[in-house]
N, C-alpha and C positions, 0 to 999 in steps of 0.2 A: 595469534593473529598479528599481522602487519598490514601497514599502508597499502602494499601493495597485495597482499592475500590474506583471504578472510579463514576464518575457521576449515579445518580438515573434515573429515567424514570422520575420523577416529578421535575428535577431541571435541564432538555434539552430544548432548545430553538430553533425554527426556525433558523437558521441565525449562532448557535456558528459554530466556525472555530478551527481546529489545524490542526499545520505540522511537518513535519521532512524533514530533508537536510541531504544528505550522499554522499560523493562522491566513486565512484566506484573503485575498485583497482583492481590491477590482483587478488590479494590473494582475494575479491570478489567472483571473477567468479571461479577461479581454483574450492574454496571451492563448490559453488553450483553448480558446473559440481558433484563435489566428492560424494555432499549429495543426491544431485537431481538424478545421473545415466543420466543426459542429457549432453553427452560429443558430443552434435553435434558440428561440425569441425567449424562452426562459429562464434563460443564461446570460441574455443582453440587451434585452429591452423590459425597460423595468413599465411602461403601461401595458405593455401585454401580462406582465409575468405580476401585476396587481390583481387580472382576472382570474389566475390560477388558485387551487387549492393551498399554495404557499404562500401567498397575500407580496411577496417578494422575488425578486430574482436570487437562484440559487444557482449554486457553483455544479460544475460537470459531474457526477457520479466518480466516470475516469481519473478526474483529477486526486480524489482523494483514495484511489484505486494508486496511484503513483507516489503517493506515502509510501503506502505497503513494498510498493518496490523498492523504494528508498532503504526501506529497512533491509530488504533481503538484500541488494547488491552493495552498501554500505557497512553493516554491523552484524548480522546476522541471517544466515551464513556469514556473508561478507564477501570483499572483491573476490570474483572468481566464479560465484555462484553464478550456476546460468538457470535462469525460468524454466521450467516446464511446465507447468500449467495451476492455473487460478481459479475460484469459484468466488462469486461474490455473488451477497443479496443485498441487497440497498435495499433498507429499516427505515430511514427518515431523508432528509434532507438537510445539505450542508450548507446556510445563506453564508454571503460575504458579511466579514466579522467575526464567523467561528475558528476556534484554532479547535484542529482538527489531530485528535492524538491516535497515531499508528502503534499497533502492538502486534507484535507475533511470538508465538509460543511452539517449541518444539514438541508436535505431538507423537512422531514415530520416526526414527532413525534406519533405513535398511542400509546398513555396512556393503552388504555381496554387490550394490545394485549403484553403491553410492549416492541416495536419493535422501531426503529430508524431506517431512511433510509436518508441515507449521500450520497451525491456527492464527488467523488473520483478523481484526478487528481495527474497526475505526470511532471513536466516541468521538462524542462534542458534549464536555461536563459529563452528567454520568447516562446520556443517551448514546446507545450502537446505533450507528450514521449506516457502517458497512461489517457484514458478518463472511466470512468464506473460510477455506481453506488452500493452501499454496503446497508445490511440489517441489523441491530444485533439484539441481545436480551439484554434489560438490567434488571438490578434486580428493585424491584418498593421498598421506603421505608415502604409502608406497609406491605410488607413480610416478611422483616425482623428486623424486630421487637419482 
């Protein structure tokens, strides 16, 4: 692996793991209420989001859906990797103040197809925030070549 490309399709293993740890800040959510257009009130208004089930305002689903990204387009795969598709179930809720730890784990390798499909998890301490699964595409070394 390099700066510039991530892991090959021929050098993924069952079993490799990487994560990333972030903790959530206002200036967080402000920003992907700004970017996202989702300025729902329990994300940004903390007397509405005192009437909700989470007594607090909590951070975007998606935002901690973009850990998980982090990991695949940064470390695992790594650069180069392109998405193909995500499954998430939001388990709990992630308030501003949680560092939110992204994990993925290699669960099946297809070589012919050059595809990787990872196990996707997001705790806060030892609760799962977000559970799914991920597909990518990765480049093979004999293509580029």
């Amino acid at each position: 692996m390099s700066d510039l490309h991530g892991y090959y399709i021929e050098d993924i293993e069952v079993g490799m793991k990487a994560s990333y740890a972030k903790t959530v800040t206002e200036t967080d959510v402000v920003l992907f209420a700004g970017i996202s257009g989702d300025n729902n009130p329990v994300h940004v208004n903390q007397e509405f989001a005192e009437q909700t089930p989470f007594k607090s305002r909590i951070a975007h689903g998606m935002l901690s859906v973009g850990f998980i990204s982090m990991v695949l387009g940064t470390k695992l795969p790594g650069p180069g990797a392109i998405y193909i598709s995500q499954n998430v179930k939001f388990k709990a809720p992630v308030h501003i103040g949680d560092t939110v730890h992204a994990e993925v784990t290699v669960k099946e390798v297809i070589k012919e197809k050059k595809r990787v499909i990872l196990e996707t998890v997001c705790r806060v301490k030892d609760t799962v925030v977000i559970d799914g699964e991920a597909m990518v595409m990765v480049a093979s070394k004999a293509t580029t070549n």
